[in-house]
Residue frames relative to the residue before (quaternion, step in Angstrom):
aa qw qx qy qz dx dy dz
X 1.0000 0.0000 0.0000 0.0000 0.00 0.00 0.00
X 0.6074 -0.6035 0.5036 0.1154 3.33 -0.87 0.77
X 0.4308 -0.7245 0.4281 0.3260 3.56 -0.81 0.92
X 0.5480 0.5448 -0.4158 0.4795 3.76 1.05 -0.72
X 0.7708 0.3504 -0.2926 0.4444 3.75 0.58 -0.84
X 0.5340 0.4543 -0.5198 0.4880 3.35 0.47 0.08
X 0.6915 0.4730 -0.2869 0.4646 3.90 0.52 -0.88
X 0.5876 0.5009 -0.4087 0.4866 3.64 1.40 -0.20
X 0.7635 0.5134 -0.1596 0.3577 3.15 0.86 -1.01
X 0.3581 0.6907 -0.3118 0.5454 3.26 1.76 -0.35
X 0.8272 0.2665 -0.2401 0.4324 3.44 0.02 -1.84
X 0.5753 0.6743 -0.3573 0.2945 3.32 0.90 -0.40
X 0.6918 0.2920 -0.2269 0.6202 3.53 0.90 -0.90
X 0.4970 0.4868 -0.5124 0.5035 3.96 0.58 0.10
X 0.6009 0.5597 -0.3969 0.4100 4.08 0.69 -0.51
X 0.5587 0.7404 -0.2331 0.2921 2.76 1.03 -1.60
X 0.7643 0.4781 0.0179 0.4324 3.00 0.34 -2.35
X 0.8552 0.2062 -0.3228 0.3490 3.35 0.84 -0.71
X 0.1587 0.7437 -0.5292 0.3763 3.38 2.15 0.51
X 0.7490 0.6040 -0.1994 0.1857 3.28 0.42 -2.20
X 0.6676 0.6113 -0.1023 0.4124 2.53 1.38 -1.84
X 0.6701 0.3678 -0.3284 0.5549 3.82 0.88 -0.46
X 0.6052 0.6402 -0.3659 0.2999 3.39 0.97 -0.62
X 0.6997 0.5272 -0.1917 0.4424 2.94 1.58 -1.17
X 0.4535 0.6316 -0.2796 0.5633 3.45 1.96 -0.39
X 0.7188 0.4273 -0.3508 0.4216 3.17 0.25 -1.07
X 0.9146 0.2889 -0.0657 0.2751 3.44 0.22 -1.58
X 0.7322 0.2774 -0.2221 0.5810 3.36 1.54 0.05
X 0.3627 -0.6662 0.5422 0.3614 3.73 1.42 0.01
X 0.6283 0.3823 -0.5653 0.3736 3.99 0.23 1.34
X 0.4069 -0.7562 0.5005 0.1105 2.71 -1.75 0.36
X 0.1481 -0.8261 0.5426 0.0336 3.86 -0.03 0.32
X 0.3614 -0.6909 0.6038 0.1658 3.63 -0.66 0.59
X 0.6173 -0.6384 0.4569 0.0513 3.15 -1.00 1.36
X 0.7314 0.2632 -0.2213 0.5889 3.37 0.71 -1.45
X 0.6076 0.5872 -0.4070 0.3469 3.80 0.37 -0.21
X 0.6191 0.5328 -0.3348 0.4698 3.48 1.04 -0.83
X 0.8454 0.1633 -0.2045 0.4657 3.42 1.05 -1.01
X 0.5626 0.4462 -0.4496 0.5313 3.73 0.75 0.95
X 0.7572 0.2997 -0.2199 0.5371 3.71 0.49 -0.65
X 0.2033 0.8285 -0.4751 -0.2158 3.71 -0.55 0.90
X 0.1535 0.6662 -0.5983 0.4180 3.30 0.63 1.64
X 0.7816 0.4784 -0.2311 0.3269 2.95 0.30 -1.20
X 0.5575 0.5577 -0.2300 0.5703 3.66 1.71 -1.52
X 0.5558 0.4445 -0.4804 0.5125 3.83 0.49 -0.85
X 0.7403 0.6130 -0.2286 0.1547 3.36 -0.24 -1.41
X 0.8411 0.2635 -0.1226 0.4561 3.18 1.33 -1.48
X 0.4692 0.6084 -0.4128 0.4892 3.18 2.16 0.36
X 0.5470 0.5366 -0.4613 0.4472 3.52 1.17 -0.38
X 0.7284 0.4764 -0.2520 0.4230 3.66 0.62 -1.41
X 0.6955 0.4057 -0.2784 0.5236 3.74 0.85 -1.03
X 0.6458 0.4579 -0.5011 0.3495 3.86 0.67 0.03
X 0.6176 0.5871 -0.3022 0.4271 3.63 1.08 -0.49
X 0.7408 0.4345 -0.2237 0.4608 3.67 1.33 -0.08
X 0.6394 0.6104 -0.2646 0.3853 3.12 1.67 -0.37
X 0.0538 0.8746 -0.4813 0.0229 3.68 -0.41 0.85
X 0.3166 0.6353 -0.5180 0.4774 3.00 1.84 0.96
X 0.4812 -0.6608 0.5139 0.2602 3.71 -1.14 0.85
X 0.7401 0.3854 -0.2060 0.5112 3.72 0.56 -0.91
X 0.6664 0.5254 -0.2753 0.4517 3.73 1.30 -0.21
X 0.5196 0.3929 -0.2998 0.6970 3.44 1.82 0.11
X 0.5909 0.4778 -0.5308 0.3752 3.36 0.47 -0.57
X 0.6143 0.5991 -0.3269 0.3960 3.84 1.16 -1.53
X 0.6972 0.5539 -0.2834 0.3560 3.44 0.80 -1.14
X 0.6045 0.6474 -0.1886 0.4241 3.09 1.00 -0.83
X 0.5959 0.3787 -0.2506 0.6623 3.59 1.31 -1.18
X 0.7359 0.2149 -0.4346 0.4727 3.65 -0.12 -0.31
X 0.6975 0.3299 -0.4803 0.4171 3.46 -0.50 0.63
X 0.5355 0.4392 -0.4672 0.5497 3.42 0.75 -0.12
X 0.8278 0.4248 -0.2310 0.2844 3.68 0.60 -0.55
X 0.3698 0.6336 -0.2711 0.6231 3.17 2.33 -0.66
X 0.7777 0.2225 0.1861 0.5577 3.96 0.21 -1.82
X 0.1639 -0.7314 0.6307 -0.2008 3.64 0.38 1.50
X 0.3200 -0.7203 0.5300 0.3128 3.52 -0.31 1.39
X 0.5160 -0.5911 0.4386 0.4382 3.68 -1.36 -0.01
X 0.5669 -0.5709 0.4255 0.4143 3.40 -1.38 0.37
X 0.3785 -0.7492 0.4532 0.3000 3.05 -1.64 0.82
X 0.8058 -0.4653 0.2030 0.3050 2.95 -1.61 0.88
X 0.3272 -0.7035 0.4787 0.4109 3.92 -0.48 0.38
X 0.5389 -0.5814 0.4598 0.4001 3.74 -1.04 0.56
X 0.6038 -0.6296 0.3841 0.3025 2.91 -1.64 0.84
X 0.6980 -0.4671 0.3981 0.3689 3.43 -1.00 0.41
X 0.3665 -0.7255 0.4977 0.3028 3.90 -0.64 1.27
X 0.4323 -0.6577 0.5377 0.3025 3.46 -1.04 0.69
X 0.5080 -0.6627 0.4468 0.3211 3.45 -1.18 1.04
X 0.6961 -0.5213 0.3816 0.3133 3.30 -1.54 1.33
X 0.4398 -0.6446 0.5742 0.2477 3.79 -1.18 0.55
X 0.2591 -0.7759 0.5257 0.2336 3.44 -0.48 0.56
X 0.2553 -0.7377 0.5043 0.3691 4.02 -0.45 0.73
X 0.8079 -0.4239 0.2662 0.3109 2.75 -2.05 0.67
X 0.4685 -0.7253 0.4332 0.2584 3.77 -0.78 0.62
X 0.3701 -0.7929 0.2933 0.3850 3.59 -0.52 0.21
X 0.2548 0.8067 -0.2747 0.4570 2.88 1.68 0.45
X 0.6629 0.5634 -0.2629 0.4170 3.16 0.76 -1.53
X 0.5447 -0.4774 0.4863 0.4888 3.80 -1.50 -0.59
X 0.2601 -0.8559 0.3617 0.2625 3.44 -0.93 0.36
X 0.7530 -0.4205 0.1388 0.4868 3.59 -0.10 0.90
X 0.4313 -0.7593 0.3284 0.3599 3.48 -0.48 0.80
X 0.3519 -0.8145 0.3024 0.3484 3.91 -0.55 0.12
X 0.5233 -0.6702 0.3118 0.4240 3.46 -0.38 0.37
X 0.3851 -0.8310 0.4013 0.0000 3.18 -1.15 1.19
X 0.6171 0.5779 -0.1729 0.5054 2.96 1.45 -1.01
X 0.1264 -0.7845 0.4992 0.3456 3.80 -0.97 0.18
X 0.6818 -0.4385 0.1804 0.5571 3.46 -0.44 -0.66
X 0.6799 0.1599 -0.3672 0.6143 3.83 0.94 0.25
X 0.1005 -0.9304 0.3517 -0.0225 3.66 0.82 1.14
C-alpha cells in the first residue's frame, strides 16, 4: 500500500468516527471516545454491540456498520476445496460385471 493511500484511508475512517460520534450525540445524548474505538478492540466490539440495539436512525447504523466492518474486517473466505479428479468409466476392454444367476427361489 502506498503512503498517500494509507493517509487516504486514515482520514477516511477518522471522518467516519467522528460523523458517528456526533451522530451518536446528537440522537441518543452518548458519547463514545474516538481513540478507544480505534485502539481498544474490546472496547469498539462492545459499544457497537450496545450502540447497535439503540439506534433507529437509518444513516447512523448505516455508519456503524462501516466502522466495524473496518475496525473487524470479516475473515477471508475459505478457498474451495480442490475438485476431485473425474472417474474414468469402465473400459470396454475390461471384464464386465458378473450377471446374476440366482433366481428368487434360486
Amino acid at each position: 500500500m502506498t503512503k498517500e493511500g494509507g493517509l487516504a484511508e486514515e482520514l477516511e475512517i477518522s471522518q467516519l468516527l467522528v460523523r458517528f460520534k456526533l451522530g451518536l450525540k446528537r440522537h441518543l445524548d452518548v458519547s463514545v471516545s474516538i481513540e478507544r474505538l480505534r485502539n481498544d478492540p474490546d472496547y469498539a466490539r462492545e459499544q457497537l454491540r450496545l450502540l447497535e440495539e439503540r439506534i433507529e436512525d437509518e444513516d447512523l447504523l448505516l455508519r456503524l456498520i462501516a466502522i466495524r466492518t473496518r475496525l473487524f474486517p470479516p475473515p477471508p473466505l475459505p478457498k474451495p476445496a480442490a475438485e476431485p479428479a473425474p472417474v474414468a468409466p469402465p473400459s470396454a476392454e475390461s471384464e464386465p460385471p458378473p450377471r446374476y444367476r440366482f433366481g428368487a427361489r434360486g
